[in-house]
C-alpha positions as a printed NumPy array, in Angstrom:
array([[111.236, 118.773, 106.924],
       [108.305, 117.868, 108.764],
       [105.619, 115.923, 107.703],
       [101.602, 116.655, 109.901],
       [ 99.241, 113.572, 108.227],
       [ 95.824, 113.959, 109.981],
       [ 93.584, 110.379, 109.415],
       [ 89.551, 111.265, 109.705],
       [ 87.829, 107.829, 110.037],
       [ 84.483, 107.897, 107.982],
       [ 81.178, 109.066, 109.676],
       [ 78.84 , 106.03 , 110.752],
       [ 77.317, 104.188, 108.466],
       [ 75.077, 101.201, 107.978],
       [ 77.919,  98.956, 107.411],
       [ 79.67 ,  99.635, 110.412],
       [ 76.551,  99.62 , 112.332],
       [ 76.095,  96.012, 111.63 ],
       [ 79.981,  94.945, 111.961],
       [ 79.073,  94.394, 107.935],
       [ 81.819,  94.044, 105.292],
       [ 81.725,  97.538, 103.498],
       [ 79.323,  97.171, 101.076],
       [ 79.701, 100.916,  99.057],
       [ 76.992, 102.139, 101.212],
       [ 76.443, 105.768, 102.381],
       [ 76.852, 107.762, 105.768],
       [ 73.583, 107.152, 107.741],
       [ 71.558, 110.141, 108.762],
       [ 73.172, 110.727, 112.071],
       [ 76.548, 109.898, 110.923],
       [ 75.871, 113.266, 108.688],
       [ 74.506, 115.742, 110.619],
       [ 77.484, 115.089, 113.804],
       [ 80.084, 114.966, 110.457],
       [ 78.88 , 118.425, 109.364],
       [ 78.625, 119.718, 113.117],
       [ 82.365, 118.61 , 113.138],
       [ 83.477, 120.653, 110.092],
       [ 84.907, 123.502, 111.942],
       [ 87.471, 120.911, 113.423],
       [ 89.026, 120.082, 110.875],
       [ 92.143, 121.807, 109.883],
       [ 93.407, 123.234, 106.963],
       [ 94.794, 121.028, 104.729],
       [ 97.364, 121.306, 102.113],
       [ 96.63 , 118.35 , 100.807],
       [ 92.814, 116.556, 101.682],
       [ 92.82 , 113.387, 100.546],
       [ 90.024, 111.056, 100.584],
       [ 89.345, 107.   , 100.881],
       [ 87.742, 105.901,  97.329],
       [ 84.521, 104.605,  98.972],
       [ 81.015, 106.27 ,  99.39 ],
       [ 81.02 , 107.123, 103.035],
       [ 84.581, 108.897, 103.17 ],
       [ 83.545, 110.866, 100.166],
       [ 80.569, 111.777, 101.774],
       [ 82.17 , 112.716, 105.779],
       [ 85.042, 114.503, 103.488],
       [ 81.77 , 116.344, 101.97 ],
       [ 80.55 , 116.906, 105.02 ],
       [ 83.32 , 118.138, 106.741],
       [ 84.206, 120.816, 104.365],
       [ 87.075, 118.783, 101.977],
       [ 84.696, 118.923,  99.023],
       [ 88.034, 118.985,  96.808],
       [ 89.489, 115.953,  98.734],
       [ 91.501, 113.815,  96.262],
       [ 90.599, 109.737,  96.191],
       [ 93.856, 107.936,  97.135],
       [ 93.59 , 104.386,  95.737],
       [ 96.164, 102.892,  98.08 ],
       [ 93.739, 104.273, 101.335],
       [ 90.972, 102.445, 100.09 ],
       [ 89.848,  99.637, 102.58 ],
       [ 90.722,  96.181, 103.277],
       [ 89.633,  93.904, 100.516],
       [ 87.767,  91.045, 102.16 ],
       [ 86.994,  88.747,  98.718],
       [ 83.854,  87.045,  98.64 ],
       [ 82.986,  88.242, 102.343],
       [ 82.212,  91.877, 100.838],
       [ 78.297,  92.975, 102.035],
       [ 78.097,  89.748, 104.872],
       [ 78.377,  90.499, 108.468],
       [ 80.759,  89.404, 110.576],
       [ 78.356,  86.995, 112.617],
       [ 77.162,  85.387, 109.241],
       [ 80.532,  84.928, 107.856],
       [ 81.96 ,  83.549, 111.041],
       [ 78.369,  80.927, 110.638],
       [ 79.716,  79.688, 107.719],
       [ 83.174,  79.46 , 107.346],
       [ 84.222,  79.889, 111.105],
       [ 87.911,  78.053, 110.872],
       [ 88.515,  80.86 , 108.078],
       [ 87.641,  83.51 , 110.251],
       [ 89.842,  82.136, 113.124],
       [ 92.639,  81.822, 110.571],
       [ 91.585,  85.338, 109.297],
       [ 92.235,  87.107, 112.881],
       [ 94.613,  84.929, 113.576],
       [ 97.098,  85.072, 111.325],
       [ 97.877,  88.603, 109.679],
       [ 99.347,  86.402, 106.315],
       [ 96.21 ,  84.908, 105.445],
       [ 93.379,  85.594, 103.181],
       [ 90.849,  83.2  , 103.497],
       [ 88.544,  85.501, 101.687],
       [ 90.159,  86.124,  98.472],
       [ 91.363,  89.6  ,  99.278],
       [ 93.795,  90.781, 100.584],
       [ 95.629,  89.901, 104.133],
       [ 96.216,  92.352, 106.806],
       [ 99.997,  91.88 , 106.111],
       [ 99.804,  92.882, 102.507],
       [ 97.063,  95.968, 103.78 ],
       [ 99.426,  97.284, 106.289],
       [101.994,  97.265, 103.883],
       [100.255,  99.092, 101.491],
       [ 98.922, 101.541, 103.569],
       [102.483, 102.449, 104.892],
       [103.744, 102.87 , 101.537],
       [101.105, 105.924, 101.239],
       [102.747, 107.16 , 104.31 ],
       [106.365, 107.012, 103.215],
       [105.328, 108.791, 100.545],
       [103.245, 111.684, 102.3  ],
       [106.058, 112.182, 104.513],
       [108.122, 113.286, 101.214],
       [106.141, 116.628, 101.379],
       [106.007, 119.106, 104.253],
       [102.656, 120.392, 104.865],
       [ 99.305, 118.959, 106.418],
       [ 97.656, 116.139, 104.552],
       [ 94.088, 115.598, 105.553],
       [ 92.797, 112.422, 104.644],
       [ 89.638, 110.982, 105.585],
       [ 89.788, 107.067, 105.513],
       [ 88.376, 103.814, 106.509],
       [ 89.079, 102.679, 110.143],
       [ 91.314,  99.997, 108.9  ],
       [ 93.623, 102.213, 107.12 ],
       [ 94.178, 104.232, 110.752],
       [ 94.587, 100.582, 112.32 ],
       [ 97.325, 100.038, 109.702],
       [ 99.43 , 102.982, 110.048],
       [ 99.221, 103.158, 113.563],
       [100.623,  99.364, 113.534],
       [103.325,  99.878, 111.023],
       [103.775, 103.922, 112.891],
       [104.963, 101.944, 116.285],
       [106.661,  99.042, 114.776],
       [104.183,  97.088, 116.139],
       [103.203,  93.134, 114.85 ],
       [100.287,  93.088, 112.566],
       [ 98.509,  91.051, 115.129],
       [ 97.944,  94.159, 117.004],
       [ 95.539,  95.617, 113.745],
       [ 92.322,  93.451, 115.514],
       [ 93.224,  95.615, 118.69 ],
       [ 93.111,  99.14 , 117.717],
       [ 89.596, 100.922, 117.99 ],
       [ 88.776, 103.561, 116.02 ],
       [ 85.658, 105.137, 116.114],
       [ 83.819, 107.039, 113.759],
       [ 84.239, 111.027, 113.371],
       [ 87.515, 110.747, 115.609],
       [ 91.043, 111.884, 114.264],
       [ 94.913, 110.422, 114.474],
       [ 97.152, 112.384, 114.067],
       [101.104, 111.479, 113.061],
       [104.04 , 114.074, 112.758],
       [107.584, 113.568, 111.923],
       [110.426, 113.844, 109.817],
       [113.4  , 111.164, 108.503],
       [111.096, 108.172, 108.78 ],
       [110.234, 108.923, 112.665],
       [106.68 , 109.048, 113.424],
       [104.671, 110.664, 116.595],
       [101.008, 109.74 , 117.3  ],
       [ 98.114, 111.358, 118.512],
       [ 95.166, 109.343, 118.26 ],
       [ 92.11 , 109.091, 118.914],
       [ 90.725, 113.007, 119.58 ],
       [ 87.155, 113.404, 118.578],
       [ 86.678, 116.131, 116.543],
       [ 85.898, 119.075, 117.816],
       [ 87.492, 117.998, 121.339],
       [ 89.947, 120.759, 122.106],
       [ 93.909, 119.992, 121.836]])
């Protein structure tokens, strides 16, 4: 049996405009209009499946997954008390936790959750999708792609800080028995 899993990261946004801790706000204005010039792209899907935060709901929306079901264990990275700061001010202020933080994938100096635990949770979504044959179409925060494409290659959780994802671009992972392929990456709308 094989298993297609298509990951949609989340249309721009505020939040990821300012390299700010998602703080439940909404696809910006330009974000929108590319995610709804992208909805032809987009496959169909067996199963959509859809991040539980504002902006995924809305790029699902907008590309055309209006029936997209919220997958708790997709939702993103919880970062604690850092939730609505930037980046820059929370490095300011606590900058030996934010070392630690990207630094070591076992810590949480933030309350939340680490990257270990995320990437762990993330995958068991995964295991799980790859029970059914079929294409799941989820659209998801960029961390969730970071995490499966970490835990897809076997790779060390270190390597979650080096994977880029940009907005409106899709990964793609196929397989069967546990074995994953990767394609990722493809903007969408780019041809195959």
């Amino acid at each position: 049996m094989t298993s297609r899993v298509m990951l949609i990261s989340a249309a721009m946004s505020a939040a990821i405009r300012e390299a700010r801790f998602d703080d439940g706000c909404p696809v910006d204005a330009s974000g929108l209009r590319l995610a709804r010039a992208a909805a032809g792209a987009v496959p169909v899907a067996d199963r959509p499946v859809v991040s539980p935060t504002v902006r995924c709901r809305e790029t699902a929306r907008a590309l055309g997954l209006g029936t997209a079901v919220d997958a708790p264990e997709l939702s993103g990275l919880d970062v604690g008390r850092w939730r609505g700061a930037t980046l820059e001010e929370v490095s300011a202020k606590e900058p030996e936790a934010v070392a630690r933080w990207l630094s070591d994938p076992g810590s949480a100096p933030h309350g939340g959750e680490s990257v270990e635990a995320y990437c762990a949770r993330v995958a068991g979504w995964l295991d799980a999708t790859a029970q059914v044959t079929g294409r799941t179409v989820a659209v998801v925060e960029p961390e969730v792609v970071r995490a499966l494409v970490v835990r897809v290659l076997g790779a060390p959780e270190s390597a979650f800080w080096r994977i880029d994802v940009p907005p409106l671009t899709a990964t793609e992972f196929s397989g069967r028995s546990g074995r994953w392929n990767v394609r990722a990456g493809r903007p969408l709308g780019a041809s195959d």
